[in-house]
C-alpha positions in Angstrom: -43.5 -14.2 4.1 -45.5 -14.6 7.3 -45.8 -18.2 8.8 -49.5 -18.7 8.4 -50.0 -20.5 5.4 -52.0 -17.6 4.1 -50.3 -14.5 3.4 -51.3 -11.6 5.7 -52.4 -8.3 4.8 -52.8 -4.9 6.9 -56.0 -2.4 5.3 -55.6 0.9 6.7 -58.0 3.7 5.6 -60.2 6.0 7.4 -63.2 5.5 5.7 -65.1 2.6 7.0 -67.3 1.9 4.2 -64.0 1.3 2.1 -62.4 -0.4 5.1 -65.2 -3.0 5.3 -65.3 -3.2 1.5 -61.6 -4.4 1.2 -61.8 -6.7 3.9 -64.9 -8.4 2.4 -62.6 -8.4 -1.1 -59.7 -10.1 0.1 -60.7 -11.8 3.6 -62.0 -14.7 1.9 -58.2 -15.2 0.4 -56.0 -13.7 2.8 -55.5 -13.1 6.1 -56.4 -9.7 6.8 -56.1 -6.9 9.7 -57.7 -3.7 9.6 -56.7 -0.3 11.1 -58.7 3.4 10.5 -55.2 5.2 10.9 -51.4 5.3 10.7 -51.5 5.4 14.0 -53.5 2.1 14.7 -51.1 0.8 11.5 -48.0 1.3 13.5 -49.6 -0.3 16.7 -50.0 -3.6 14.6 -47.1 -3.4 13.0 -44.5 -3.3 15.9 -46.6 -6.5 17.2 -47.9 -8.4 14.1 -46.0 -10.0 10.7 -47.4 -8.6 7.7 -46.6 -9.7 3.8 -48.9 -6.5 2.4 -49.8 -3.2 3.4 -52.5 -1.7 1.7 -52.1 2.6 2.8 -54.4 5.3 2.2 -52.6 8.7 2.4 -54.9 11.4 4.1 -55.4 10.1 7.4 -56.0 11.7 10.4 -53.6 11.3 13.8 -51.4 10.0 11.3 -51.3 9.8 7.5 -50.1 7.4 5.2 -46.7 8.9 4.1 -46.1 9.1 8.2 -46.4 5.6 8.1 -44.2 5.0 5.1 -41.2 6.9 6.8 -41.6 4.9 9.9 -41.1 2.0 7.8 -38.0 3.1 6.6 -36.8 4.3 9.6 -37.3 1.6 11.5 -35.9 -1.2 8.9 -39.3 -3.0 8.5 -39.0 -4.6 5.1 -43.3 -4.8 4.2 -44.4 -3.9 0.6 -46.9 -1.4 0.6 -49.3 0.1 -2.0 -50.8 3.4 -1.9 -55.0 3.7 -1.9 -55.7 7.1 -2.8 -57.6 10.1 -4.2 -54.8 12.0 -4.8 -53.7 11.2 -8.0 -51.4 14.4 -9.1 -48.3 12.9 -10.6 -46.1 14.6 -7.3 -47.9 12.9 -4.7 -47.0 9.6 -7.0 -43.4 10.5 -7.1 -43.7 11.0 -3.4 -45.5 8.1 -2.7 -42.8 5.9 -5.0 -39.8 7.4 -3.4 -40.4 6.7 0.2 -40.6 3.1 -1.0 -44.1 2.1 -2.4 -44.8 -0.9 -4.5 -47.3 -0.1 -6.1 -49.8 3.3 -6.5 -53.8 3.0 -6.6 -55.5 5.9 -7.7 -59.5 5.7 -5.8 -61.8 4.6 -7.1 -60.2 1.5 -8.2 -61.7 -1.6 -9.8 -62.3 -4.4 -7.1 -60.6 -7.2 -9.7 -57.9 -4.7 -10.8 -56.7 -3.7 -7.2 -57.2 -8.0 -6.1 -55.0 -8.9 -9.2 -52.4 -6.0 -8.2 -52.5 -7.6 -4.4 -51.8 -10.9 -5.9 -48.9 -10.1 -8.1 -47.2 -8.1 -5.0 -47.4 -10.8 -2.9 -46.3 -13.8 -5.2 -43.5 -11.5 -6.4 -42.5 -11.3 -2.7 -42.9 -14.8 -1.8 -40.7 -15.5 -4.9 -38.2 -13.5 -3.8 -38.4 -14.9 0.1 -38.3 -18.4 -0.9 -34.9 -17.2 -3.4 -33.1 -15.6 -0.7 -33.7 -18.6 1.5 -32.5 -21.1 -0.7 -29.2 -18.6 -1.4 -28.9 -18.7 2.7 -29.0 -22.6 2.1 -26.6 -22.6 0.0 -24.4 -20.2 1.8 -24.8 -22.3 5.1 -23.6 -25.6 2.1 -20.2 -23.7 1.9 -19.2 -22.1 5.2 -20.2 -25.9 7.1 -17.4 -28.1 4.8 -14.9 -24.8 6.0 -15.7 -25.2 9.5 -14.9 -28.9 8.7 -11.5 -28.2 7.6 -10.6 -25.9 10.6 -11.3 -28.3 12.9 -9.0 -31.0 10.7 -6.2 -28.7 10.5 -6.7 -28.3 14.7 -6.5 -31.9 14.8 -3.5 -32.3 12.1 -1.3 -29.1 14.4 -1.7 -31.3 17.5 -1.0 -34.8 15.9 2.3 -32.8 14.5 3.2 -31.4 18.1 2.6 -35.1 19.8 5.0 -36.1 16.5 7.7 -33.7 17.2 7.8 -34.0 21.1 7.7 -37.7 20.8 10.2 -37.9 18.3 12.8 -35.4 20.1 12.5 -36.7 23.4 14.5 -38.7 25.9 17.8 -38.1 23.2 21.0 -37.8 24.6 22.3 -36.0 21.4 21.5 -34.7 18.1 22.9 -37.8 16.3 19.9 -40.0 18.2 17.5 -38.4 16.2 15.9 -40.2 14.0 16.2 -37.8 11.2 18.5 -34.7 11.8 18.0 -31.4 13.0 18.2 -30.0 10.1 15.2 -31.8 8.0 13.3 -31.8 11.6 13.1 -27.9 11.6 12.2 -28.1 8.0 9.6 -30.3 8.3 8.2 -28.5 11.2 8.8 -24.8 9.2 6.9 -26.1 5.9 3.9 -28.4 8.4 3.7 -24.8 9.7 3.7 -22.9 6.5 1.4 -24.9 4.6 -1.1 -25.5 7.4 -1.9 -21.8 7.8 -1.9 -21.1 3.9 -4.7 -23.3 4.0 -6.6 -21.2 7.1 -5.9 -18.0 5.3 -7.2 -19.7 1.7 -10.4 -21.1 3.9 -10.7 -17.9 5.2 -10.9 -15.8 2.2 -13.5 -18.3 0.7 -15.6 -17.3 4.0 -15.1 -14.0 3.8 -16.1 -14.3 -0.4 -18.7 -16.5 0.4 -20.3 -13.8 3.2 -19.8 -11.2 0.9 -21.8 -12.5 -1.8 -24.4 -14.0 -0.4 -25.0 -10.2 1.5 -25.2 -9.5 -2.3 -27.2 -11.4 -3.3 -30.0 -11.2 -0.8 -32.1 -7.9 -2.3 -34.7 -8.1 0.4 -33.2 -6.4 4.1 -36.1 -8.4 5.8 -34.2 -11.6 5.1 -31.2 -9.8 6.6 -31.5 -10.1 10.6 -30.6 -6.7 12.4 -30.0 -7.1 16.3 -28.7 -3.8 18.0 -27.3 -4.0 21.5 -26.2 -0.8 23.3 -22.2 -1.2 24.2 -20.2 1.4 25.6 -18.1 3.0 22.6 -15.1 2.7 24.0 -15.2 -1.0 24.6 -16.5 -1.7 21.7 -13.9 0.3 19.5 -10.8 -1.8 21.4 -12.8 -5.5 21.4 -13.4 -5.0 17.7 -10.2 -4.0 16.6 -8.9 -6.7 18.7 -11.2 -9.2 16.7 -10.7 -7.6 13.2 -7.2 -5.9 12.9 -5.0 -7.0 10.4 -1.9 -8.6 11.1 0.5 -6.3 9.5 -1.4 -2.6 10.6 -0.7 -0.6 13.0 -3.7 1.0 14.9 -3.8 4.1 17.2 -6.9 5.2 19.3 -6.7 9.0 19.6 -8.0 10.1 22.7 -10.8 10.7 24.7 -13.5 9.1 23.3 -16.8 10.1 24.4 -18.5 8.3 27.2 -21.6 7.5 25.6 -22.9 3.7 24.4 -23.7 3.1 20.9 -26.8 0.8 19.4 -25.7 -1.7 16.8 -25.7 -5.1 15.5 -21.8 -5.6 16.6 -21.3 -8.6 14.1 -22.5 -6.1 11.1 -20.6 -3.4 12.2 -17.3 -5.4 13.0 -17.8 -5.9 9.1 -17.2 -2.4 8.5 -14.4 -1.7 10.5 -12.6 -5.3 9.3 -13.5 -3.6 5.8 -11.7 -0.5 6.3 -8.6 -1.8 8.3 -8.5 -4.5 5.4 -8.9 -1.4 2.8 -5.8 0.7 4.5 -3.5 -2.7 4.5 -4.4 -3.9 0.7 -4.5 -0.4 -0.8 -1.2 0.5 1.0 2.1 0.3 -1.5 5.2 2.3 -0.2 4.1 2.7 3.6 4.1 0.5 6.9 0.4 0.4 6.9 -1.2 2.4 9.8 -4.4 4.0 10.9 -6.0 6.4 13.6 -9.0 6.0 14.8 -10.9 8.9 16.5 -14.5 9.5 17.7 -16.4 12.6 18.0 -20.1 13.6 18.8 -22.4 15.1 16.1 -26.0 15.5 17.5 -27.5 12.0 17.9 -24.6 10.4 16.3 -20.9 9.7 17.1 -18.6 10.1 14.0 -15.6 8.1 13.9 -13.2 8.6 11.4 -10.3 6.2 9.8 -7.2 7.9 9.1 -4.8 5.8 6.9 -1.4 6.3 5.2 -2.2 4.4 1.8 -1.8 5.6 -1.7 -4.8 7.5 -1.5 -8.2 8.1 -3.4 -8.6 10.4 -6.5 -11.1 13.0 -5.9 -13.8 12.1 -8.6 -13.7 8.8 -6.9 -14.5 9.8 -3.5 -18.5 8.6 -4.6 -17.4 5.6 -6.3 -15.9 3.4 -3.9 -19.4 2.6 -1.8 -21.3 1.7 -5.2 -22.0 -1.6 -5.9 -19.1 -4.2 -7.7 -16.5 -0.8 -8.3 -13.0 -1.8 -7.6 -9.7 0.2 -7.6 -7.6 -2.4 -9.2 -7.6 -2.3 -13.3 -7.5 -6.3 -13.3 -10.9 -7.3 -12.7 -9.4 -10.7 -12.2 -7.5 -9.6 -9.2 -8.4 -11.8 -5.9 -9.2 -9.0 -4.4 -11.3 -6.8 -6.9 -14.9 -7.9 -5.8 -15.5 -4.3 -5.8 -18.8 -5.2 -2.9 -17.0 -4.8 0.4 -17.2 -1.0 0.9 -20.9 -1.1 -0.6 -22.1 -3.6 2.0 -20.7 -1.5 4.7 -22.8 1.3 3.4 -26.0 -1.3 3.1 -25.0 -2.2 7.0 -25.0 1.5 8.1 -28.0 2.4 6.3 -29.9 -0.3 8.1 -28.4 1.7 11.2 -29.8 4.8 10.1 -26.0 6.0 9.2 -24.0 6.9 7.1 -20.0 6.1 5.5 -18.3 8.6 3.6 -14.6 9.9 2.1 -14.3 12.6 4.5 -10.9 13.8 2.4 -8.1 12.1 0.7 -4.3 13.1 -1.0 -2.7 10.6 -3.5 0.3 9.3 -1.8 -0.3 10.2 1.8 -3.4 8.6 2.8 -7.5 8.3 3.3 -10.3 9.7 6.1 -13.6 7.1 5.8 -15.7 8.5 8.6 -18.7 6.6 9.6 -21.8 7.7 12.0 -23.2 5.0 14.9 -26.5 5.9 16.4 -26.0 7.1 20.2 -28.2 5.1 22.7 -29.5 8.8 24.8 -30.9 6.2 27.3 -28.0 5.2 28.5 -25.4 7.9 27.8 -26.2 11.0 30.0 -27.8 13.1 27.5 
């Protein structure tokens, strides 16, 4: 929702007498901006907030589906609701599958198309003020985690200012006031525990992230900021951030000197999800994976090559949809079953994609994923 305190509506049509009729309707409501084409629309709309887009379909310079699929395209998250004359059932389905709210045949009834506009935009509202209130609560849980972190940093240095003081200036191990023997136990379990609880704090931020991704239906409320990186700096600093402990990871070479657009923090999701996936879903091998990069026409593929047990073949769909899991126990800690289907929500936001590209039971999985090339600043 826009942050006038009325909600803001965009009119486009091409027919002034309607244009000037709508904005007579609903300008003593809402705030409203008009535009004769998609053209115009898309001018507003890269520099203006709107809650509601009222779209006629034949336009000239630019028609109303035009506008629809730059919407999508570009990740901007407006309901929309079709004005039009064209009322066979396949421009409908057309008009409903690249996105629309709502359809509105012409002519329309001034107090059914007002009551239509309402419902669309307190529906939306609703859902705004729900997803901000799930980011509230989301911010409630990672803050007391961040809490603890800091306590446990403060605990680890109390415990090394302990164990200095208490081992220094001794002449021999009989001077200590408790022996060597309990002291490296004490220091073994201080150490032990301490980072059980980082790992268990972890986790709940990682399940807390995951969920609140989830649970937020509307991408608007999710904030997309794409930076172009080089590729191959940006494949070594994320596995540096993300990799798992216990996996080993092998760059094949070359990568292609080209610089990719993405939000890195999203897409650092997705790789952490995959290197995760190749560790967790790995029972009789060290866990390893390859990485290699290739480029398809305005995209760069790179591809995850694991040793795990391996994906059945009428699964190969499964995995990305939402809450599917590949352990039985759907009490198991890890069994969520939404990590690979938020990476697909994060790529599609990229305009990509994240697929099985082939797996064997035993011997190990390819996920490839596609990254959007930045031409501008890669030579091409």
């Amino acid at each position: 929702m826009s942050t006038n305190l009325r909600p803001r509506i965009l009119i486009v049509d091409d027919e002034e007498d309607l244009l000037s009729g709508l904005y007579d309707l609903l300008s003593g409501t809402y705030e409203v901006e008009k535009a004769s084409n998609g053209k115009e629309a898309v001018q507003k709309i890269m520099h203006q907030q709107f809650d509601l887009i009222l779209l006629d379909i034949m336009m000239p310079v630019m028609n109303g589906y035009e506008v629809a699929e730059y919407l999508s395209k570009n990740n901007i998250d407006v309901p929309f609701i079709f004005l039009s004359a064209k009322t066979q059932i396949e421009s409908k389905i057309k008009g409903l599958e690249l996105g629309a709210e709502d359809y509105i045949g012409k002519p329309f009834s001034k107090d059914e198309l007002r009551l239509r506009v309402h419902k669309k935009l307190y529906n939306h509202e609703k859902l705004s003020l729900r997803n901000k209130r799930l980011q509230l609560i989301h911010h409630n849980i990672i803050n007391p985690i961040g809490a603890i972190h800091g306590f446990l940093d403060i605990l680890n240095n109390i415990n090394q200012r302990f164990v200095k003081q208490i081992t220094s200036n001794v002449i021999s191990e009989e001077s200590y006031l408790i022996s060597k023997k309990d002291l490296e136990n004490y220091i073994k379990q201080f150490s032990e525990n301490t980072k059980s609880i980082s790992t268990a704090t972890d986790e709940l931020i990682r399940i807390s992230r995951n969920f609140f991704e989830l649970a937020v239906l509307n991408p608007s409320d999710i904030y997309i900021q794409k930076i172009s990186i080089p590729l191959s700096k940006y494949i070594y600093n994320t596995i540096a951030l993300v990799k798992p402990e216990k996996l080993h990871c092998k760059v094949i070479q070359p990568i292609p000197d080209i610089e990719v657009l993405v939000d890195t923090d999203k897409i650092n999701k997705v790789f952490c999800e995959i290197m995760d996936n190749s560790v967790l879903h790995n029972h009789q091998n060290k866990p390893s994976i390859e990485i290699q990069a290739e480029i398809k026409g305005n995209f760069v593929k790179i591809s995850f090559t694991d040793n795990g047990n391996g994906i059945p073949d009428e699964q190969y769909n499964k995995v990305f949809e939402e809450f599917w899991s590949g352990y039985d126990n759907v009490h198991h800690p890890r069994g969520e079953g939404i990590g690979l289907w938020i990476c697909k929500k994060y790529l599609q936001y990229h305009n990509s994609n994240i697929w099985i590209e082939k797996s064997e039971i035993g011997k190990g999985t390819v996920i490839s994923i596609t990254l959007p090339i930045n031409k501008h600043r890669s030579g091409q």
